[in-house]
Rosetta silent file (secondary structure, phi, psi, omega in degrees, C-alpha in Angstrom):
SEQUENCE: XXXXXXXXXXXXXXXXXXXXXXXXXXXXXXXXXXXXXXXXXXXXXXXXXXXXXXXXXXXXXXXXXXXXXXXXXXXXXXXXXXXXXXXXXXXXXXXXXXXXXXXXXXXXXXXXXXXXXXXXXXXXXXXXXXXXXXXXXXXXXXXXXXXXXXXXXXXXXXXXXXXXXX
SCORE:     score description
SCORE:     0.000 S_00000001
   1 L     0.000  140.787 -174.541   32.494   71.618  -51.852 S_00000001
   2 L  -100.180  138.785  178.979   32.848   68.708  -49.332 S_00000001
   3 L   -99.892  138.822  177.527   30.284   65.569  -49.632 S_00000001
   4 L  -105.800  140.643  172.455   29.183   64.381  -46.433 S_00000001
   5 L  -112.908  116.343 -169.516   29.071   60.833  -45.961 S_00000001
   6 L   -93.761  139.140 -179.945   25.423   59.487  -44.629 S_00000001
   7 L  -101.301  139.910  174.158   25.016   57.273  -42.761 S_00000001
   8 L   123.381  173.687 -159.054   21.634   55.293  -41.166 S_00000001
   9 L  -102.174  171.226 -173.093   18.836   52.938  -43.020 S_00000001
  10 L  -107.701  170.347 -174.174   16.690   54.440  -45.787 S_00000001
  11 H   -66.861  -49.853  172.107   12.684   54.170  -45.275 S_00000001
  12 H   -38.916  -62.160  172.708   12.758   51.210  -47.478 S_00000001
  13 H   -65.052  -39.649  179.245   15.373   48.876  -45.587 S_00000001
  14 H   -49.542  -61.430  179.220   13.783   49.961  -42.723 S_00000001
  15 H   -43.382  -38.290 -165.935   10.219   48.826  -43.832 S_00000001
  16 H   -71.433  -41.652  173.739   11.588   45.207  -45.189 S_00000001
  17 H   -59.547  -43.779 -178.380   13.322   44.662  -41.890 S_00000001
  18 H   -62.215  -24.559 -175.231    9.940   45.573  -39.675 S_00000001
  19 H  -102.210  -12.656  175.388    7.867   42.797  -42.077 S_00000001
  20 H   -78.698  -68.499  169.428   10.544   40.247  -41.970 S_00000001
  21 H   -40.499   -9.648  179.573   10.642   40.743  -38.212 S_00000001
  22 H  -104.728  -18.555  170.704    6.647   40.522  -37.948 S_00000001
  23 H   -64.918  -44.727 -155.452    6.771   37.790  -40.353 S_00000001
  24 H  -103.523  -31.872 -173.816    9.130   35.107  -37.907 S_00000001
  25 H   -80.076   -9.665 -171.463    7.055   36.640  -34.847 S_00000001
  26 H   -84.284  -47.974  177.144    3.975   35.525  -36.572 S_00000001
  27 H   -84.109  -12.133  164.767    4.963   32.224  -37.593 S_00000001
  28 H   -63.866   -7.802  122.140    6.635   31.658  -34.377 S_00000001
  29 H   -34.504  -36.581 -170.713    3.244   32.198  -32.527 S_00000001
  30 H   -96.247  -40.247  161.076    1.691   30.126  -34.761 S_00000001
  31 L   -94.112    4.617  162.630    3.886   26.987  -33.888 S_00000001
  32 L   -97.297  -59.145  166.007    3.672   27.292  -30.113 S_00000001
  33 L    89.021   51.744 -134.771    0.299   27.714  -30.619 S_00000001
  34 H   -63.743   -0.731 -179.980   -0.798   28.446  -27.124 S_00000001
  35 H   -96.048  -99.417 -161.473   -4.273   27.365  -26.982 S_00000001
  36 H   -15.497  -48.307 -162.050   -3.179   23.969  -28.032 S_00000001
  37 H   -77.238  -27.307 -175.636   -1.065   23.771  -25.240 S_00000001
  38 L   -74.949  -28.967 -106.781   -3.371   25.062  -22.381 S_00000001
  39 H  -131.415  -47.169 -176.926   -6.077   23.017  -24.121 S_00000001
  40 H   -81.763  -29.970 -169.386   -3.712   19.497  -23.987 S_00000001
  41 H   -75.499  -35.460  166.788   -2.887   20.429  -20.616 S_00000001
  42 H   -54.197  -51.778 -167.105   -6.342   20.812  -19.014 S_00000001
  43 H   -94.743   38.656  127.574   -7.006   16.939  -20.420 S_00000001
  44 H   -53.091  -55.783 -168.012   -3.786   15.663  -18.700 S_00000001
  45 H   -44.975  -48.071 -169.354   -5.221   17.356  -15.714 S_00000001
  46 H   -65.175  -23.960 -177.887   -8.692   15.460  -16.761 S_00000001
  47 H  -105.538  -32.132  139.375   -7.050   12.417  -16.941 S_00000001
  48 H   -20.571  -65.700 -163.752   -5.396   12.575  -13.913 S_00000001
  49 H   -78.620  -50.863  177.409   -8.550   13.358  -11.675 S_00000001
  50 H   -68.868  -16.748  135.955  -10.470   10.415  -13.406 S_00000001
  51 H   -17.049  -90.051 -137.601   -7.729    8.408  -12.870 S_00000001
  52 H   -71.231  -65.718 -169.872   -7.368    9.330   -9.466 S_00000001
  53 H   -42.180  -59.440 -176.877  -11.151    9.246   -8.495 S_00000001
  54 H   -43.964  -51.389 -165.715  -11.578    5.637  -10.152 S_00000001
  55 H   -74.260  -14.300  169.882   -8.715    4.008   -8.568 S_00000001
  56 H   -73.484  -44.276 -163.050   -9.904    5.397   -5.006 S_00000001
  57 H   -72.568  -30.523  156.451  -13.782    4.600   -5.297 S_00000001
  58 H   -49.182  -72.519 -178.820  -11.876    0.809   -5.982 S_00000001
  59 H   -19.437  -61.529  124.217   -9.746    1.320   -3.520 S_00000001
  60 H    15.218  -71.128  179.170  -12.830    1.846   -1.466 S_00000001
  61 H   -62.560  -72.130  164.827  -14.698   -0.818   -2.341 S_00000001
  62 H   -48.115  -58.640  178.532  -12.128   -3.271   -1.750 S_00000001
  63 L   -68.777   -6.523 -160.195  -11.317   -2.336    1.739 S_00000001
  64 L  -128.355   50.691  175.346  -15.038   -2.179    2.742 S_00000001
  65 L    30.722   64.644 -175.635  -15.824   -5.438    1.327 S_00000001
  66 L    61.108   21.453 -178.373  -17.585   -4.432   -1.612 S_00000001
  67 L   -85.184  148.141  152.050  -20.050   -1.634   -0.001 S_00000001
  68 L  -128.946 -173.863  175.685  -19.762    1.675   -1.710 S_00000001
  69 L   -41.281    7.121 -170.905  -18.802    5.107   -1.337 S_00000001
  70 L  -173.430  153.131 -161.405  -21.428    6.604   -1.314 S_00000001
  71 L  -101.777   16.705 -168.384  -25.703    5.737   -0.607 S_00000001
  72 L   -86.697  144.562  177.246  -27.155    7.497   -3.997 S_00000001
  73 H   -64.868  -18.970  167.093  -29.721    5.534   -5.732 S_00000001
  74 H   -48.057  -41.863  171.092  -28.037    5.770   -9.007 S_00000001
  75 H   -61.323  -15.405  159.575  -26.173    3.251   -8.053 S_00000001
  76 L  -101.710   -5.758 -165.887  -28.763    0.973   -7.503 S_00000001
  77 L   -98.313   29.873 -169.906  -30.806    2.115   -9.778 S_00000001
  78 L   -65.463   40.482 -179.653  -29.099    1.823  -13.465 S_00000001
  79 L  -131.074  -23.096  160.304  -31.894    2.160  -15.252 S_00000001
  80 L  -122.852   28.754  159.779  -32.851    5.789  -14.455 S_00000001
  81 L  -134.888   79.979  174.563  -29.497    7.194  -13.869 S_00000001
  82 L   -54.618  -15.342  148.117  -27.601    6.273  -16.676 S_00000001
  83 E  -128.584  132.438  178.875  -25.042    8.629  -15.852 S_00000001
  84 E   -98.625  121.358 -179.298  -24.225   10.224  -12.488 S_00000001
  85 E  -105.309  112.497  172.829  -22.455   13.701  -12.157 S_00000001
  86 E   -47.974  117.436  164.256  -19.870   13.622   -9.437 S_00000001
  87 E  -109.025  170.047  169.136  -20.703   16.194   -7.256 S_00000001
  88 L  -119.862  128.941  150.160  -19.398   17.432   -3.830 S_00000001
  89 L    79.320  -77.061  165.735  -21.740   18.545   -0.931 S_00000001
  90 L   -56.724  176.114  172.214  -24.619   20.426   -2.396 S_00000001
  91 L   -47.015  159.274 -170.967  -27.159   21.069   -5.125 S_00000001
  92 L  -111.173  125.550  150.195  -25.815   19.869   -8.880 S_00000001
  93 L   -99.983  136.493 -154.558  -25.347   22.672  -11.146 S_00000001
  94 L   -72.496  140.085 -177.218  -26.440   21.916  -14.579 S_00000001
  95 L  -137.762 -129.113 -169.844  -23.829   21.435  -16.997 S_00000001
  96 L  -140.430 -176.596  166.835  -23.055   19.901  -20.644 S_00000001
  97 H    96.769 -136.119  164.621  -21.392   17.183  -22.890 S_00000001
  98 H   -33.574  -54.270  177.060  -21.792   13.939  -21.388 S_00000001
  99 H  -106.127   38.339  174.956  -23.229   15.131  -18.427 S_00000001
 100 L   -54.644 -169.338  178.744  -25.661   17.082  -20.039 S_00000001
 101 L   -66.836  -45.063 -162.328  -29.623   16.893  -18.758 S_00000001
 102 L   -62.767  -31.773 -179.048  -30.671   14.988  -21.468 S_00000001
 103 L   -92.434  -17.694  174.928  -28.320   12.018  -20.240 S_00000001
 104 E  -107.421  121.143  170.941  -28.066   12.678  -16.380 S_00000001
 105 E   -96.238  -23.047 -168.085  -30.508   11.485  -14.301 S_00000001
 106 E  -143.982 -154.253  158.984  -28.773   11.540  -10.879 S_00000001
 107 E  -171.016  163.185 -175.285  -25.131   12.767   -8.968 S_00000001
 108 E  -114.303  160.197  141.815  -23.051   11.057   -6.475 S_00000001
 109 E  -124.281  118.501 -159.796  -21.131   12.257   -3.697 S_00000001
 110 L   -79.782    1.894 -171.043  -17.893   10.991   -3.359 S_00000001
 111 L   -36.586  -37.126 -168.353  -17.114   12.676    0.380 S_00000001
 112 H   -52.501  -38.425  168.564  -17.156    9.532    1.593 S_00000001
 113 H   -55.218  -35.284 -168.535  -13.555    9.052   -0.426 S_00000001
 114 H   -80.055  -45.894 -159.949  -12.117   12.180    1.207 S_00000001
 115 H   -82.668  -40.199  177.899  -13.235   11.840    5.017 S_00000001
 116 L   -66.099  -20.624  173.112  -11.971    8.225    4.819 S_00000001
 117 L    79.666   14.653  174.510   -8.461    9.231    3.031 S_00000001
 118 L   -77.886  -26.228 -158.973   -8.827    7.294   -0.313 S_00000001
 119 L  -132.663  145.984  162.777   -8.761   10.885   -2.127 S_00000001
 120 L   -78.525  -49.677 -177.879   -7.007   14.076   -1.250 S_00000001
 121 L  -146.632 -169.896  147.538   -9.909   16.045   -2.488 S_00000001
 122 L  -109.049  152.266 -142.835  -12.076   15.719   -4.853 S_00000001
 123 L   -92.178  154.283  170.711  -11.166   16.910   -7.966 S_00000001
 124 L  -118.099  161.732 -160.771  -12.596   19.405  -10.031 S_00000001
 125 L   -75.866  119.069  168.080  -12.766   20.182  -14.135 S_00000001
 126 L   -61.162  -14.934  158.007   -9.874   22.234  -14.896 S_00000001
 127 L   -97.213   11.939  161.092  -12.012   25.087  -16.800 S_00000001
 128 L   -53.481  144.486 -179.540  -14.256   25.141  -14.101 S_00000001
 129 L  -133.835   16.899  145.254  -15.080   28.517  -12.474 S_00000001
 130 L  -135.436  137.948 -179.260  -16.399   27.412   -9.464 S_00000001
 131 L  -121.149   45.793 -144.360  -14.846   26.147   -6.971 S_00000001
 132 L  -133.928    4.366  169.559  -16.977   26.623   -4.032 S_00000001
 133 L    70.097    8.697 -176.277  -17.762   22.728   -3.148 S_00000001
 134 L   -97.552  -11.842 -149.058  -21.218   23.207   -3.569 S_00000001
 135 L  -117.920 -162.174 -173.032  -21.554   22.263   -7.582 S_00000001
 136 E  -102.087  138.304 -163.493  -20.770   19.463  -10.196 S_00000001
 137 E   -88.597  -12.050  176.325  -16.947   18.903  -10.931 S_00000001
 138 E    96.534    5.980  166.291  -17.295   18.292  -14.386 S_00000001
 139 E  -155.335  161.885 -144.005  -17.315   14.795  -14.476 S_00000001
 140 E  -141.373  156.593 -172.094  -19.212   11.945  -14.369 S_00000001
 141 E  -123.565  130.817  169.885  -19.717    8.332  -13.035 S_00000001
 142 E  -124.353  148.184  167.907  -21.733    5.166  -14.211 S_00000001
 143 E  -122.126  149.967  161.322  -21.617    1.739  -12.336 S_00000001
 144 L   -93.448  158.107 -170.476  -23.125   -0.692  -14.817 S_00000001
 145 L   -65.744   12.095  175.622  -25.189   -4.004  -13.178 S_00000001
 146 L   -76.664  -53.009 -136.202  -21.493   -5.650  -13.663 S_00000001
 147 L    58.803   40.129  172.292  -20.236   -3.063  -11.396 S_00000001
 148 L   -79.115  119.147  176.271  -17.943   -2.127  -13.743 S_00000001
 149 E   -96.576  144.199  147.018  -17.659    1.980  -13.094 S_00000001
 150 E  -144.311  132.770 -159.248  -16.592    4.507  -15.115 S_00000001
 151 E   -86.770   94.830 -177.490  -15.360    7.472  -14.634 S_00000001
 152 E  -139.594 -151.244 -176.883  -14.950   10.240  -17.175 S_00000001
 153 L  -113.209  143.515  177.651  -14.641   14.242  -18.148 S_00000001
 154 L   -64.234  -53.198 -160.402  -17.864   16.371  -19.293 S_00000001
 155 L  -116.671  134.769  171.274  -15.893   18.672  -20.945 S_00000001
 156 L  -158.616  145.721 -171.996  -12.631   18.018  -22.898 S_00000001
 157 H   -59.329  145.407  151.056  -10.376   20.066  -25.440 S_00000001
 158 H    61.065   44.148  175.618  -10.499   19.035  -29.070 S_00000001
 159 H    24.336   51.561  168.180  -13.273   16.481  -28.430 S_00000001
 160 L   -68.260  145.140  150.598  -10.829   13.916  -26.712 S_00000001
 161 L   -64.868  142.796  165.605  -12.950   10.973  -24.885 S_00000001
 162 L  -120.792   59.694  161.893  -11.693   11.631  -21.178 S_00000001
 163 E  -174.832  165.012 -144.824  -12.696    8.491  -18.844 S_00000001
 164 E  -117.454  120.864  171.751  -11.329    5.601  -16.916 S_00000001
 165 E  -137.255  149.662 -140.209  -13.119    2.172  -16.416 S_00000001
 166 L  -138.609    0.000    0.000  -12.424    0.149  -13.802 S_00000001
């Protein structure tokens, strides 16, 4: 009688190979971690735009011999708007963090940066989900009676501080 010689993986090798492969995809998943990264990236972005906003609304300031950007009474008024949520064009939608209700009293509109060329646009909160120029941007402005401003983010991953004072 002739013995055949077989060839091919047994159920066994097979199985060990499939959890060692699910094993390396698992921890490799687990050290990119991909929420961290979207999560880090959004407050570059945040630190960008408050950046960007601050050094214009100087910018601002400076050329137009200290007048500012914009006529809302928070700014004269730092005693009921202890924080201001930059808005663009329209009604303020309500939102949270910083610039929750309990702490916002007013909103600003920075247009004045844009039509004037201090700003490309004005910026909006990268986890925002409107984008329609009507709403609050996700971030917020105080001038103190110094007229030191600052500028920061409502919302920010992994309860970073987000803001810029100028």
């Amino acid at each position: 009688m002739k013995r055949f010689k077989q060839s091919g993986f047994t159920l066994i090798e097979l199985i060990i190979v499939i959890a060692i492969i699910a094993l390396l995809a698992a921890a490799t998943f687990v050290a990119v971690n991909p929420a961290k990264r979207i999560g880090d990236a959004n407050n570059a972005q945040r630190w960008s735009d408050v950046t960007a906003v601050a050094d214009a609304w100087m910018k601002y300031v400076v050329d137009n011999n200290g007048t500012n950007a914009t006529s809302s009474s928070c700014l004269s008024d730092n005693i009921n708007c202890k924080v201001a949520v930059v808005g663009v064009g329209g009604a303020l939608a309500s939102s949270t963090g910083p610039c929750g209700a309990s702490t916002t009293q007013g909103h600003i509109w920075l247009d004045n940066l844009v039509t004037e060329g201090y700003i490309g646009t004005i910026p909006y909160d990268p986890s925002s989900s409107v984008l329609d120029g009507t709403t609050s941007t996700g971030y917020y402005f105080h001038k103190d009676s110094n007229n030191v401003i600052t500028v920061g983010s409502c919302e920010t991953y992994s309860s970073q501080t987000i803001r810029v004072i100028r």
